[in-house]
C-alpha positions in Angstrom: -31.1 -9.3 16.1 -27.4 -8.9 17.1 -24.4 -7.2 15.4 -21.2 -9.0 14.3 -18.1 -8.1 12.7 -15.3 -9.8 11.7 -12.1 -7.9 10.3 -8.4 -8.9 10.1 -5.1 -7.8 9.1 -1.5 -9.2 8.0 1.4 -7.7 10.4 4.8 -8.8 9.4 6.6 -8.6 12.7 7.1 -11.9 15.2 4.3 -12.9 17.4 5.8 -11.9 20.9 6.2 -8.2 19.5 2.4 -7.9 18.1 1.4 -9.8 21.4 3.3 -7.2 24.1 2.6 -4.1 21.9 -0.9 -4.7 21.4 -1.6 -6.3 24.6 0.1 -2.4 26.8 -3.3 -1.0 27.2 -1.9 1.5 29.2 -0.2 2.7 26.3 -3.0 2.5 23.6 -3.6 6.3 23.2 -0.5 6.3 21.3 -1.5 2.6 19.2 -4.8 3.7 18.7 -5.8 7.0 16.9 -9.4 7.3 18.5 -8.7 6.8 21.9 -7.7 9.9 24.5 -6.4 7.9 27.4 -7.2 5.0 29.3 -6.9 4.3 32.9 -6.1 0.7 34.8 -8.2 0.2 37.4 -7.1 -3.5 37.9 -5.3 -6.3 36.6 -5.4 -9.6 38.2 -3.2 -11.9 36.4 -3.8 -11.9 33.4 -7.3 -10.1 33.4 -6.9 -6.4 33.4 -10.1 -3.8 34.2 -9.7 -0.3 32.6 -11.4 2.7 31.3 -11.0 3.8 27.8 -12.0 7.3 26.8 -12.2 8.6 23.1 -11.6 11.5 21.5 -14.8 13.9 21.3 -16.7 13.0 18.5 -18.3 15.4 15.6 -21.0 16.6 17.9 -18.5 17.1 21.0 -19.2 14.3 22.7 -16.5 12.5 24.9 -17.6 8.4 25.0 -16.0 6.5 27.9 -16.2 3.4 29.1 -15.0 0.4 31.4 -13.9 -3.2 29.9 -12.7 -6.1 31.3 -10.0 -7.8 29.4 -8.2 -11.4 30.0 -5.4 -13.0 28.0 -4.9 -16.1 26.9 -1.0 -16.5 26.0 -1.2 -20.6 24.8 -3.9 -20.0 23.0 -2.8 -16.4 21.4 -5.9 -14.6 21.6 -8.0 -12.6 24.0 -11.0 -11.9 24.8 -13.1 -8.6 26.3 -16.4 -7.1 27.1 -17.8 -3.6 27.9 -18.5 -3.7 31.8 -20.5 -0.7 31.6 -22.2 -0.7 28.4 -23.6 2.5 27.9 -25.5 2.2 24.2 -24.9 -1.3 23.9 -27.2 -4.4 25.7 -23.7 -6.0 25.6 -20.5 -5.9 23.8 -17.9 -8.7 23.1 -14.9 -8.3 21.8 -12.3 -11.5 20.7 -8.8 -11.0 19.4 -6.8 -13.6 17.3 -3.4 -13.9 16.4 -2.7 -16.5 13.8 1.1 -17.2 13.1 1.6 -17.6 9.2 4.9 -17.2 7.4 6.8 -14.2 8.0 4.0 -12.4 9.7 1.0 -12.5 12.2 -2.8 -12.2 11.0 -4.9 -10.4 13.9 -8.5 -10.7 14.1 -10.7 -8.7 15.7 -14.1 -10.5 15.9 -16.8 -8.0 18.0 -20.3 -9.7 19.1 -23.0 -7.2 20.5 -26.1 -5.6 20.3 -27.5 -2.1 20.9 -30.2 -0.9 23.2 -33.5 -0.1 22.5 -33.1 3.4 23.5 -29.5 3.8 21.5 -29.3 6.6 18.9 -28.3 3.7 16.5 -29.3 0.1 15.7 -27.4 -3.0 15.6 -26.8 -2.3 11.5 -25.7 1.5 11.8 -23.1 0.0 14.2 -21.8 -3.2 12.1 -21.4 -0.9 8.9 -19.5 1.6 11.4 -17.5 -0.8 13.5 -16.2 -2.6 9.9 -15.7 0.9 8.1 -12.9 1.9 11.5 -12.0 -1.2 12.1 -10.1 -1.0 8.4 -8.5 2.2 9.9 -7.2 1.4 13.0 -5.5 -2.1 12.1 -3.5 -0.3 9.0 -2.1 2.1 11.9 -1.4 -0.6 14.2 0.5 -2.5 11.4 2.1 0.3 10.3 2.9 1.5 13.8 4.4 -2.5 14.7 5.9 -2.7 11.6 8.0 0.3 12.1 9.1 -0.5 15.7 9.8 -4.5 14.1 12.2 -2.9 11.5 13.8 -0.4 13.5 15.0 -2.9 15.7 16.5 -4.6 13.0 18.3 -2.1 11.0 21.5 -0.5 12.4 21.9 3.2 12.3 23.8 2.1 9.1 21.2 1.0 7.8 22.5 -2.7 7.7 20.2 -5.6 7.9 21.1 -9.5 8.7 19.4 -11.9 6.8 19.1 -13.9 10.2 16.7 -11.2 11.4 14.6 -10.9 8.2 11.2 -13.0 8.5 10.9 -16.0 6.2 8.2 -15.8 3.6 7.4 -19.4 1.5 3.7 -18.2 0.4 5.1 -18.3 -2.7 7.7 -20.8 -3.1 11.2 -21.0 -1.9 12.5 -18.7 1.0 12.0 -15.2 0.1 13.5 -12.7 2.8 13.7 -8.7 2.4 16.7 -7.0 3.4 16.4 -3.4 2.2 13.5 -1.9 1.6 11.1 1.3 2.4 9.8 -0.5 6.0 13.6 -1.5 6.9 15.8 1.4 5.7 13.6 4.2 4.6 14.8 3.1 0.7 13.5 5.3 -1.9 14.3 4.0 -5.1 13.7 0.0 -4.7 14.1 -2.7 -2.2 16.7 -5.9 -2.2 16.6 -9.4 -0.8 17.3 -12.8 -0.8 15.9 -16.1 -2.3 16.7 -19.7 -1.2 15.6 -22.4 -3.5 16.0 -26.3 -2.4 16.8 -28.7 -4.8 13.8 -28.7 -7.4 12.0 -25.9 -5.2 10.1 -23.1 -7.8 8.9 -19.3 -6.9 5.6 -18.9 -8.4 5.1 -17.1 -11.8 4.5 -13.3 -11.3 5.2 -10.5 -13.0 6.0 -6.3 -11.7 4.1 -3.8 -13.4 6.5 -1.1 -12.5 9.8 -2.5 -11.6 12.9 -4.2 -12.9 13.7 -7.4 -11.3 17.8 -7.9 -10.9 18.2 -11.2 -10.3 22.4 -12.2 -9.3 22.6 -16.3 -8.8 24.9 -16.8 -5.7 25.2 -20.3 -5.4 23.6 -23.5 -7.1 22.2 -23.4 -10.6 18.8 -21.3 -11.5 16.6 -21.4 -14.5 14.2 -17.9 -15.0 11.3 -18.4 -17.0 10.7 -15.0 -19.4 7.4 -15.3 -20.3 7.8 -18.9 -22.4 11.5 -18.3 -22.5 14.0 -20.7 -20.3 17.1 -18.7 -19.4 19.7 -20.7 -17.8 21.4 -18.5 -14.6 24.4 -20.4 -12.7 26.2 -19.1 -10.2 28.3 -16.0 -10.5 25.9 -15.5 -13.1 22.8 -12.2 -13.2 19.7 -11.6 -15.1 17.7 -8.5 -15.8 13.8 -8.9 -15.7 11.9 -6.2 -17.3 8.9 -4.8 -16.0 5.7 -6.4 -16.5 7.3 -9.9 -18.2 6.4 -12.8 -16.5 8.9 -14.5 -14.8 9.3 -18.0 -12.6 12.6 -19.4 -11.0 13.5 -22.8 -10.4 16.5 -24.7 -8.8 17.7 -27.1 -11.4 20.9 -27.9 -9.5 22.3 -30.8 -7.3 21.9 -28.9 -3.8 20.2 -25.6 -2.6 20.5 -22.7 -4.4 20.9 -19.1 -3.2 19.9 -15.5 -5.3 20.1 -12.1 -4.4 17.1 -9.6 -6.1 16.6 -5.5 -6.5 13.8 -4.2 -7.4 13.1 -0.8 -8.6 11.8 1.8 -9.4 9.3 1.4 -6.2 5.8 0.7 -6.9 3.5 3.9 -6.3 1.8 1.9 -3.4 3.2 -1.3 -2.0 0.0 -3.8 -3.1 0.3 -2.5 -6.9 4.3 -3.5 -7.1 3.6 -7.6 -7.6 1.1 -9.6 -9.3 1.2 -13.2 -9.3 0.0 -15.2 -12.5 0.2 -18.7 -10.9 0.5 -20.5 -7.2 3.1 -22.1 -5.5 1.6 -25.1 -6.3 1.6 -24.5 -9.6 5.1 -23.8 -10.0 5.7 -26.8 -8.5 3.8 -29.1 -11.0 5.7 -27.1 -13.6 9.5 -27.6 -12.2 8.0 -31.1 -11.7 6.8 -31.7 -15.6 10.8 -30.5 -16.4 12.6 -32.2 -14.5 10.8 -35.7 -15.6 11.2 -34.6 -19.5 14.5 -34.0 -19.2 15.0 -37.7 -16.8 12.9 -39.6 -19.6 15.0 -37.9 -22.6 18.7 -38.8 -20.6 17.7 -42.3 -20.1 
């Protein structure tokens, strides 16, 4: 028998940043809320030998420990194991970081297997290890994701769009601006939308917000539920909560929105549900543009 785990976690900051921050062990006391203070013994190039030492646990005890971790830049991941293993016969430890739009997926994958003499078995540990696992990659997201938008917002609270990460999972190029994570907003969040010629955002719908949709440049069409509302630029539309809505560049050239959302969502995850894929919207924008091609000719 042998324990595994595998858990992961979107982070919406660049690579390099999620890298060097969660690469400083020296510094993880203040990453990590279960560990006291580590201590470097060593680091020879890109392998680095340290003790880590937790917090006392609910019976008082202090765990510590000494790990051997080496980097592997090109191929964005590392890899450690426990040099002295207390509990454990071993215990292997591989982070991932996978680049995807607008954001960085790290995966921690831990391989190991306790001792006959532990205080736990291999299946005590895997139900453990997932259950803080969950915990501690929230508070490094939320901890990166912080430092990521600070650095981008001015003390005026002004964001570039040339700093905002790209997002396409969805269709189109959808960037934030303003929002809770960049500007401490309170009452919604803002951004903007870049659509190429025949591009769609997927059908979704907000079960708590208003969607303010101002075209910019180009020539939109915003399906209402199984409504087509024409939107050119200089021109806005008001989505109400909870109606379906999809938009589509219909123009010549790219076209270019601005969106506000609010009120704010009572958690992040509950503000957007999507009723179709990007791939979906495509076929859609697709089907149009052929009726309307076979009914001009």
């Amino acid at each position: 028998m042998a324990g595994h785990t595998d858990n992961q976690i979107r982070i919406e900051a660049p690579f390099q940043l999620v890298w060097d921050i969660t690469n400083d062990v020296a510094n993880w006391p203040n990453l990590f809320t279960e560990y006291a203070a580590t201590e470097v013994l060593s680091e020879d190039g890109n392998t680095i030998t340290f003790r880590l030492t937790m917090h006392p646990d609910d019976n008082g005890v202090t765990w510590s420990w000494v790990s051997e971790r080496t980097r592997y830049l090109d191929e964005k991941r590392t890899h450690s194991h426990r040099i002295e293993t207390g509990p454990f016969e071993y215990m292997n430890l591989d982070w991932y970081y996978e680049e995807v739009e607008g954001a960085i997926i790290l995966r921690w994958v831990q391989d190991f297997h306790m001792k006959d003499t532990a205080p736990v078995d291999d299946e005590w540990m895997v139900a453990n290890i997932n259950k803080n696992s969950v915990v501690q990659l929230q508070i490094i997201k939320d901890k990166i994701e912080k430092i990521h938008h600070s650095k981008r917002a001015s003390a005026d609270n002004v964001v570039s769009i040339h700093d905002c990460p790209a997002d396409h999972r969805r269709g189109g190029t959808i960037q934030t601006l303003l929002s809770p994570r960049t500007v401490g907003s309170t009452s919604g969040f803002m951004g903007g939308a870049t659509l190429a010629r025949g591009e769609a955002i997927a059908e979704h719908l907000h079960p708590y917000s208003e969607e303010f949709v101002f075209c910019i440049s180009g020539e939109l069409e915003v399906d209402v539920e199984d409504k087509i509302i024409s939107v050119p630029a200089g021109s806005a539309i008001l989505v109400p909560k909870e109606k379906r809505h999809r938009l589509r560049n219909v123009g010549d050239g790219e076209a270019f929105a601005v969106f506000h959302l609010g009120p704010l969502a009572p958690r992040p995850e509950l503000g957007h549900k999507d009723t179709e894929t990007r791939e979906e919207a495509a076929a859609v924008a697709a089907r149009i543009l052929a009726e309307r091609q076979r009914k001009a000719a």
